[in-house]
N, C-alpha and C positions, 0 to 999 in steps of 0.2 A: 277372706280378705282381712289380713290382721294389721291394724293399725296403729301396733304398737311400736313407737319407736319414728314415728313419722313428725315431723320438723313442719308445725300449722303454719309457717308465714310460709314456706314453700309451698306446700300443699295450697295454699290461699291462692297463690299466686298462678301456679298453674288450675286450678277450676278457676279461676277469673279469665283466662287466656280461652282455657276449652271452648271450643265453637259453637256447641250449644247453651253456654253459658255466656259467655261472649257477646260487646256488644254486636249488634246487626247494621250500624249505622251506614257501610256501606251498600249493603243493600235497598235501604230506605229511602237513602237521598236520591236515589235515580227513579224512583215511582212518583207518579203526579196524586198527590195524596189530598188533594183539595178542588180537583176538578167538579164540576157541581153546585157548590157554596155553600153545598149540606153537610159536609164534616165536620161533627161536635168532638168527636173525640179523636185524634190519628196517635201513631207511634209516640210522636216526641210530646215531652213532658216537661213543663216548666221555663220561667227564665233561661235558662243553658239547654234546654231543648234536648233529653237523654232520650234516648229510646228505648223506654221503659214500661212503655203502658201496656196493662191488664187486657186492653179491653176498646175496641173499635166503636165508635157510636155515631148513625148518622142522625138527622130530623127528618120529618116526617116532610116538613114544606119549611114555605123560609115566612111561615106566619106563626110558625108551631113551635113547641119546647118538646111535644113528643115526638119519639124515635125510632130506631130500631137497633138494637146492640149485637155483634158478633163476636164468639172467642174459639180462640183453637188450644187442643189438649193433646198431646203424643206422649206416650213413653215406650216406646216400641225395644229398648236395651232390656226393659225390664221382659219382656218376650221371651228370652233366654234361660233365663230364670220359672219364672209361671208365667204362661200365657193369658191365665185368666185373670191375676192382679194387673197385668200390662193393661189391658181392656176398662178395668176396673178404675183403673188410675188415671188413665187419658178421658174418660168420662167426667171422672172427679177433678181433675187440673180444668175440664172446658169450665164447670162450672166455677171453682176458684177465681178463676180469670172474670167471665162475665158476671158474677157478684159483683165488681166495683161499678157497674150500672144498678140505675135506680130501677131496678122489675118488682114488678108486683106479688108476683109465685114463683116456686122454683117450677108448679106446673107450666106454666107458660112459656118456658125454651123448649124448645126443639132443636134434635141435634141430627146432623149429616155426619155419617160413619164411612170411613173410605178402610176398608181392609185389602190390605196386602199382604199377598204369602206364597210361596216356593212350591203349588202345590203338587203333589207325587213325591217330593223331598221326605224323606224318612222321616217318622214324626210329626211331618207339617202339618198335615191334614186332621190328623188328630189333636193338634194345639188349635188349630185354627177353630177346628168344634168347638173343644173348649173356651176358648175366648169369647164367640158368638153365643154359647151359648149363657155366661157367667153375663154377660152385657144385655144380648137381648131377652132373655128367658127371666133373667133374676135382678138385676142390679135395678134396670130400667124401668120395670116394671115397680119396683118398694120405693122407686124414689118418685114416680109419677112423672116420670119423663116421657114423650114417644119419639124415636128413631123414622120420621115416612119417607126418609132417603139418603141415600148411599151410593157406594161404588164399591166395586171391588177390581185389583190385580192380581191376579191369579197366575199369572208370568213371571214372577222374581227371581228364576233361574237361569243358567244358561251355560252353556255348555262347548267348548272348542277342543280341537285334537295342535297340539304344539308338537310338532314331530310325532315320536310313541307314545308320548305322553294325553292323558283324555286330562284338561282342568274345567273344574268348575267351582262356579259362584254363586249360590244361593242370599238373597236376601233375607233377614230373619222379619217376622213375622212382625206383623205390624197393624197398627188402628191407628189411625188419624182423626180425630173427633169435632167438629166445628158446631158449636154452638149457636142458635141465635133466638134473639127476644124479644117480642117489643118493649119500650121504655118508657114510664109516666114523665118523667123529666129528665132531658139530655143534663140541665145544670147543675144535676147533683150525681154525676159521675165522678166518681172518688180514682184519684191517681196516687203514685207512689214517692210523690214528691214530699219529704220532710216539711214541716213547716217554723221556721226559727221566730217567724213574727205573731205566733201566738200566746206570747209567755212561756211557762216551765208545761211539760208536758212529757207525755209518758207514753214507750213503746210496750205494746201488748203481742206476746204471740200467744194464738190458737193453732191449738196441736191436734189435730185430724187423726195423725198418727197414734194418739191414744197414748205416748210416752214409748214408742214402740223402739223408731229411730233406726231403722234398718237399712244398712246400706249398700246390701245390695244393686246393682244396677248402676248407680249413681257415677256423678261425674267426679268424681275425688278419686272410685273404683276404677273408672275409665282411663284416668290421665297416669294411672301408677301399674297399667295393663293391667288390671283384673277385672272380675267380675262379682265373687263374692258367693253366697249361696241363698240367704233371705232377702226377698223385694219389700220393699214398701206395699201397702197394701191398702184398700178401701176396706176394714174391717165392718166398718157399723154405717150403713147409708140414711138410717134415719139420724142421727147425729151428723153429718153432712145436712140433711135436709134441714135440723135447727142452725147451724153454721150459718145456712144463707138465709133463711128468714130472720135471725137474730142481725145479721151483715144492714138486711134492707131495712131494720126498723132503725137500727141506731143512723144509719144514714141519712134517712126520712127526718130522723130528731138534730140531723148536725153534730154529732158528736163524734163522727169522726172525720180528723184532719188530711189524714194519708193512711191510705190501705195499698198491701200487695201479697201477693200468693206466694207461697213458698214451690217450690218446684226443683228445676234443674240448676244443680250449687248449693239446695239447702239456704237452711238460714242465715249463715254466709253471704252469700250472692244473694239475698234478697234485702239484706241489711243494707251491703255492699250499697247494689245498687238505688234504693231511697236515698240513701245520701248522697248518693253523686246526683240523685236529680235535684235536692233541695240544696246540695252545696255547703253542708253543716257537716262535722263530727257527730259523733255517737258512742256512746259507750253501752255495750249490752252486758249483761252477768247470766250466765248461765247456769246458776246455781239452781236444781230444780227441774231443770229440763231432761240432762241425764249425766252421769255421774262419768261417759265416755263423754271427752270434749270433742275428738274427733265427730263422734255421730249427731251428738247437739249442734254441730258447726255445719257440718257437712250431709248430712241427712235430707232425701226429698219427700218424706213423709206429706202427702196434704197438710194443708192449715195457711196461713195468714197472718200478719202481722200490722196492727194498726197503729196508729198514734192519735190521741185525745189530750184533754188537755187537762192536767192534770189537776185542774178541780171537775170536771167529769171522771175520774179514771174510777174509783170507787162506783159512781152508781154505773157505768159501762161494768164491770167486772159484777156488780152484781146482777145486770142484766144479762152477761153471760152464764153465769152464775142457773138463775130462769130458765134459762131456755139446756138445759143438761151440759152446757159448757165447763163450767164452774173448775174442775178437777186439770182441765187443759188447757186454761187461761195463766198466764204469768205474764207477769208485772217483771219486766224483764229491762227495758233499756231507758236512758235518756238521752237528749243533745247534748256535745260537748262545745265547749267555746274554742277547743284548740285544734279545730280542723283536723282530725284523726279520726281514723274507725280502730276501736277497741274492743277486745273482748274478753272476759274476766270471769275468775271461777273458783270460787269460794277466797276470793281478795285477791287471786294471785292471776297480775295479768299472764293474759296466755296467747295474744297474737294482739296487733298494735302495728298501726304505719299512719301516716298523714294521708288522710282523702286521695292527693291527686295522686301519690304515686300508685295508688288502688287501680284507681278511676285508668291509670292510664295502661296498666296491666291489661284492664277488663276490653280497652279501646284497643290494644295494640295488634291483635286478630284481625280487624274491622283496617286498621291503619295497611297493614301488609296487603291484605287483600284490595287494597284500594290503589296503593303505592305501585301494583302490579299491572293494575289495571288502567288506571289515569294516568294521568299526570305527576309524576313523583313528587316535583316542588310543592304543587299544590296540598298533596296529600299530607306533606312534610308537617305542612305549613297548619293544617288544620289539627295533626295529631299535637305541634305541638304550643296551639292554644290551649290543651290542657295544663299547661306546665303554671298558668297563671291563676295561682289561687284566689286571687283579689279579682275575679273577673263578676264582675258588678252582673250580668245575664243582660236578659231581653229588660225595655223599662219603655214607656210613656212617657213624653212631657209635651204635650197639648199648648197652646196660644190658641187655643178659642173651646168652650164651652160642649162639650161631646153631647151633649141632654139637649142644647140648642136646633129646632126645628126650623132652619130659617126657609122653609120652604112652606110653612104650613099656612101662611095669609094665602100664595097664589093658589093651594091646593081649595081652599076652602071654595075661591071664585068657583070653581068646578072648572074652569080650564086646564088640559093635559094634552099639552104639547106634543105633537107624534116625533118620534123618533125612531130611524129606520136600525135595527140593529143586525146588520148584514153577515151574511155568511157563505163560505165554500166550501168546499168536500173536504174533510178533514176536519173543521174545526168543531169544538165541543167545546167552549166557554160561552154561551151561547145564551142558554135557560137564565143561571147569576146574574148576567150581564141585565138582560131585562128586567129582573127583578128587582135590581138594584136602582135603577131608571122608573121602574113602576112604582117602587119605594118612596122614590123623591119628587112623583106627582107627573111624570109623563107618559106615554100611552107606547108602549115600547112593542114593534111591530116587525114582524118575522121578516126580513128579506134577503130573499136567496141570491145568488149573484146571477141565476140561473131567469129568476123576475125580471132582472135588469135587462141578460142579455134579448129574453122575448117580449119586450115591453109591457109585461104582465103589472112592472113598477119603474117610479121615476122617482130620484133622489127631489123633483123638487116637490114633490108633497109632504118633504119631510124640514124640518128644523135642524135636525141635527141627524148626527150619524155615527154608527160608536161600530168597531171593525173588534170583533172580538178573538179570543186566543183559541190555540189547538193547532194541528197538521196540516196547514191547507198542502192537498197535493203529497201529503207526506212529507213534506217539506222533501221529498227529493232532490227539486231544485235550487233548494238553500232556501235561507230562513224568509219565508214569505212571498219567496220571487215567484212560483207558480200563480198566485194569485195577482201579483200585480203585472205580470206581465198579461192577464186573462181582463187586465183592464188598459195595458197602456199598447197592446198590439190589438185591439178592436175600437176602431175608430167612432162607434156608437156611443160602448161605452165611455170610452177615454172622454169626450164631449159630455158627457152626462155628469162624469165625475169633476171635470175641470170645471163646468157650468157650478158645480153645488159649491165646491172648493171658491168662486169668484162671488160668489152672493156675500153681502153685506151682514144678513143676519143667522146665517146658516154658521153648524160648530160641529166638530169632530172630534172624537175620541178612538187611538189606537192601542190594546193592550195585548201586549206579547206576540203573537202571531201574530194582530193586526196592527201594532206596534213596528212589526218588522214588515209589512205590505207597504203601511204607508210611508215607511221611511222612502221606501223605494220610489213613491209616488212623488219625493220632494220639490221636484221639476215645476209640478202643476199645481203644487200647495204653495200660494203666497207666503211669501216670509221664511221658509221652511229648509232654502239652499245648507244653511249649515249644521243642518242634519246628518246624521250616521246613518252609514247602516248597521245592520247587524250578523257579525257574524260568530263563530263555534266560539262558547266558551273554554275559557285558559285551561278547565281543569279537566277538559278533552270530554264531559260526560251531562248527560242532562243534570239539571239542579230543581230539585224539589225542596223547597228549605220555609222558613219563618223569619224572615230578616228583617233588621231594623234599615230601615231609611231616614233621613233628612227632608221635608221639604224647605226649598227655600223660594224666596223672595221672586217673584217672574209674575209676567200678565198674564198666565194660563187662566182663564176665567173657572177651571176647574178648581183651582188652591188659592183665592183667595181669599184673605184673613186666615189662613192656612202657615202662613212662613213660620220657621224656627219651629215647627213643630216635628219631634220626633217619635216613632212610633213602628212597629211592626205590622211586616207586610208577607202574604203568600206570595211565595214565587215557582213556577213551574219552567222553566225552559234549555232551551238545547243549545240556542243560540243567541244569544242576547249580551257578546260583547260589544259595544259601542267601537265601532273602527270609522274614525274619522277622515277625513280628504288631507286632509296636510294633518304634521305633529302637532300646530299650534293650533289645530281647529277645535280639541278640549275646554283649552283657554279659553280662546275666544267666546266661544257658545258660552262658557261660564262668565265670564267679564259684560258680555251682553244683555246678560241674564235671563237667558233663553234655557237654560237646566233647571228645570224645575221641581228634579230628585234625585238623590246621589244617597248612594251605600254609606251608613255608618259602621264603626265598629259599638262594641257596648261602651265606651266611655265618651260616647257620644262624636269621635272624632273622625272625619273620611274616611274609608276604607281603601285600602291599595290591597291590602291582604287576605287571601284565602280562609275561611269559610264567609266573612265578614263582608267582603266583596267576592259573592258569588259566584261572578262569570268573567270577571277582570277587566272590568270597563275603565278605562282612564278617569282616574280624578275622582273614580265611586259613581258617574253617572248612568244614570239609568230609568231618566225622563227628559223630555225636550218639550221645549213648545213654541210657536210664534211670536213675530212683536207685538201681533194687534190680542195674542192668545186664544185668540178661536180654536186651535189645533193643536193638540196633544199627547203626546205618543209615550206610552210606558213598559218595560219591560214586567214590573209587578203586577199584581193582578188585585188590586181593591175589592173592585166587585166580588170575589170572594170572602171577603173577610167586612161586609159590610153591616152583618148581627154579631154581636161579640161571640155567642155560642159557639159560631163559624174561626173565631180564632183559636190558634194551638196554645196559647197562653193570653193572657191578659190580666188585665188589674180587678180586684174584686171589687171595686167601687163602679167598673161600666156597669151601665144599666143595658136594656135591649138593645136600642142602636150602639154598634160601632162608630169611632170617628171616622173611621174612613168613607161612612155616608155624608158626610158633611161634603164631600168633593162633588158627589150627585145633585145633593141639594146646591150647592152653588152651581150648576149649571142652569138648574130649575130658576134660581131668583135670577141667572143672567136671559134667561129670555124673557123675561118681564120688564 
């Protein structure tokens, strides 16, 4: 693969497009990535939410900062080439990745190996040795790693007759590697997001590759049809094994800001994408690294790239330096103030563009693929919020005190209020839900709708009643209708619930799934006639996102002293467009002031628009409540994001509680 003569902004351009360099963001947003309320770490990264991250990380309970972290490593192109640096490399990428968790020892992962191979295929069999045995016999053992489980495909062939013709397709050989850890503390997982608000600071890569820079295999080889004849390789595994122990001490000491692994794209696409998470320019020099700018640029040699700040960069550099780093550390980038990624070598720039048109090369894979798939306007519409460089990201602004515990005088009486937290087949928001309720001082107790129908339980032993998220039914029947039809076609129940629904001092809460039951129930909820339901989001596909919301001003006993506050919210759902009884029934409910949250964009203003309003609710809404406020229904999901840990970004000034527990604790000080 000779790379002489090859034009680096094009070359940039297509490996930012390649699809395993390329963002994944349509794949992302349709997975419910916060189901639980234990996800410390998911995909998306930062204010603008990229899908960049190293490295998965849940907690262990929702009283705990520790965890458990999982990463995945592949290079299965490089298979074609040696089988056995393939092996070698997807071992070394699992770990790259899960170093930006805070682990103790590189002993302490354990990895799941799934091989796959063509086998009886000429050569297969005998690569495939080679690999297992380069992995399991030698690599894993010097690094003090163990393998206690696995898979294997041993099918990747196949074979049909087309008229006289016999074709076949063999899979090339393959290792898929998955990682995992426990973790001393979820909050010092390190992401790939630039940091602009730290002062002057400085990019470091460590080069794993030893200055080797082989580009073989690589996705620069790929998108120009080659292959190339040297792979990237793990040459030296104890030099890895200082990599990640020198990773977890500087982390432990906070000196570094943003770490990411170099992999597929090279130091390109890992540059690339830091900066589209932190939303800064950069300028890197390559002077040093190797004297080929292609393979400096484009090279997926292991190694990492951090950023400190640049009155640490010396004692980091010479803590690398300790630990046999020393010779493979460069002092290599800073931020620029002119929103560009630049790269420069020996003074003479040699590729240069403005962040977003990067950013948007890297997205426009992720965009087609969505555009195909969804809703094209929608997709239109979200590819092209990148086009807005001034886009402020995710942000906080609070009207009441987040560290404020206004529940803690009734908690101390020792009274905890039971609250029935109901459930049906399908749903799984469930566990968060109570603990979020248990969190704010009430006694949050399991009940099935199944209790109800055999009178194993009665809504009026309870105070309140909170209908949580997830599939009732599969939602087969549209969004929540199985479930409330299993209450408003059984004349038992239907009385039990209309009974709880007419009490004076009884309150309810519905989120997402039960968001979309009780709409349904609006009949027999006082107050409640001008209510939605809910049906299929605009952008035709589930939505798993980090949104900001508005509350505003309404008697939901849940957001008082709450108004004008804005803030980011999990959202998981399918269908949670607000579809009103008449055109003006939006209005209305908002003139009323029965909306009690509505979609913002990031400059804080309504959202009508695609990604920024999620599911295309009119007018941005996407909560309701009653006049007296007893009753409240949300398509977001709080109780998820009720420990900050649990949020996919946040301010570095929260402390443990999220604001979004403040909405529990006011329900706690309203039955007092």
């Amino acid at each position: 693969f000779d790379t002489h003569g090859l034009e680096l902004h094009e070359a940039a351009l297509h490996v930012l497009r390649f699809p395993a360099v390329a963002s994944k963001g349509f794949l992302i947003t349709i997975g419910d990535r916060t189901v639980g309320g234990l996800v410390a770490r998911d995909q998306m990264v930062g204010p603008w939410q990229v899908p960049v991250a190293d490295v998965g990380v849940t907690a262990t309970g929702f009283d705990a900062y520790t965890g458990e972290a999982m990463a995945v490593g592949e290079r299965t192109p490089l298979a074609l080439l040696n089988p056995a640096a393939s092996g070698r490399m997807a071992v070394g990428e699992a770990i790259t990745n899960i170093a930006a968790a805070r682990i103790a020892a590189i002993s302490d992962i354990k990895l799941s190996a799934n091989w796959m191979a063509a086998a009886g295929h000429p050569g297969e069999d005998a690569a495939l040795f080679d690999m297992v045995r380069a992995v399991g016999m030698e690599l894993c053992p010097r690094l003090g790693i163990a393998i206690p489980v696995g898979k294997d495909s041993l099918s990747m062939k196949t074979l049909w007759r087309d008229g006289d013709a016999t074709k076949l397709v063999a899979a090339p050989l393959s290792l898929i590697v998955s990682a995992f850890a426990s973790v001393l503390d979820c909050r010092k997982t390190l992401t790939p997001q630039l940091r602009s608000d730290r002062g002057e600071t400085a990019l470091i890569l460590v080069d794993l590759g030893m200055g080797e820079n082989r580009l073989g295999g690589s996705a620069l080889a790929q998108v120009y049809n080659r292959l190339g004849r040297e792979s990237p390789d793990l040459n030296d595994p104890d030099l890895l094994k200082s990599f990640f122990a020198a990773i977890q001490r500087l982390n432990e000491q906070e000196l570094l800001l943003a770490y990411h692994d170099r992999s597929d794209g090279g130091l390109c696409a890992t540059v690339c994408e830091m900066s589209f998470a932190g939303h800064t320019g950069v300028t890197v020099h390559l002077d040093g690294i190797d004297s080929n700018t292609c393979a400096a640029l484009f090279s997926e040699e292991l190694g990492a790239v951090l950023q400190v700040r640049m009155a640490d960069k010396e004692r980091v550099l010479t803590f690398l330096n300790e630990h046999g780093l020393g010779r493979y550390s460069h002092d290599c980038g800073r931020l620029n103030d002119m929103d560009r990624i630049v790269f420069t070598h020996h003074g003479k720039t040699i590729l240069s563009d403005i962040r977003v048109n990067l950013q948007r090369a890297w997205s426009e894979t992720s965009y087609q693929m969505q555009k195909l798939r969804d809703d094209p306007v929608s997709a239109q519409q979200e590819y092209d919020a990148l086009l807005d460089a001034l886009d402020p990201g995710l942000s906080a602004s609070l009207t009441f005190a987040v560290n404020e515990d206004i529940a803690a005088p009734y908690i101390k009486k020792g009274l905890k209020p039971r609250i029935a937290v109901l459930r049906e087949q399908g749903v799984n928001g469930h566990v968060e839900m109570a603990a979020a309720f248990d969190r704010a001082g009430f006694t949050a107790v399991d009940v099935h709708m199944s209790d109800i129908l055999q009178g194993r339980r009665r809504l009026d032993e309870f105070q309140g009643m909170v209908a949580p998220g997830g599939f009732s039914y599969g939602d087969v029947l549209g969004a929540g209708a199985g479930w409330a039809k299993a209450i408003l076609f059984n004349s038992h129940v239907r009385n039990e619930f209309a009974a709880f629904f007419n009490r004076s001092d009884s309150f309810a809460l519905g989120v997402c799934n039960g968001c979309q039951m009780m709409s349904q129930l609006r009949e027999m909820i006082p107050g409640a006639a001008d209510w939605p339901q809910f049906v299929r989001n605009k952008s035709e596909q589930f939505e798993a996102r980090f949104s900001l919301v508005e509350i505003l001003r309404s008697p939901s006993l849940f957001f008082q002293d709450m108004a004008g506050s804005r803030l980011p919210v999990a959202i998981a759902h399918g269908e949670g467009r607000a579809e009103f009884q008449t055109d003006a029934g939006p209005r209305q409910a908002l003139n009323k002031g029965l909306v009690a949250l509505r979609w913002v964009d990031n400059y804080g203003k309504p959202a009508e628009v695609y990604p920024a309003n999620p599911n295309g609710s009119p007018l941005g809404i996407c909560g309701l409540t009653t006049p007296d406020g007893r009753f409240t229904i949300l398509m977001p999901h709080p109780e998820r994001v009720f420990r900050t840990i649990a949020n996919s970004w946040h301010p570095d000034e929260w402390g443990e509680d999220g604001p979004w527990l403040r909405m529990f604790r006011n329900a706690r000080k309203w039955v007092n």
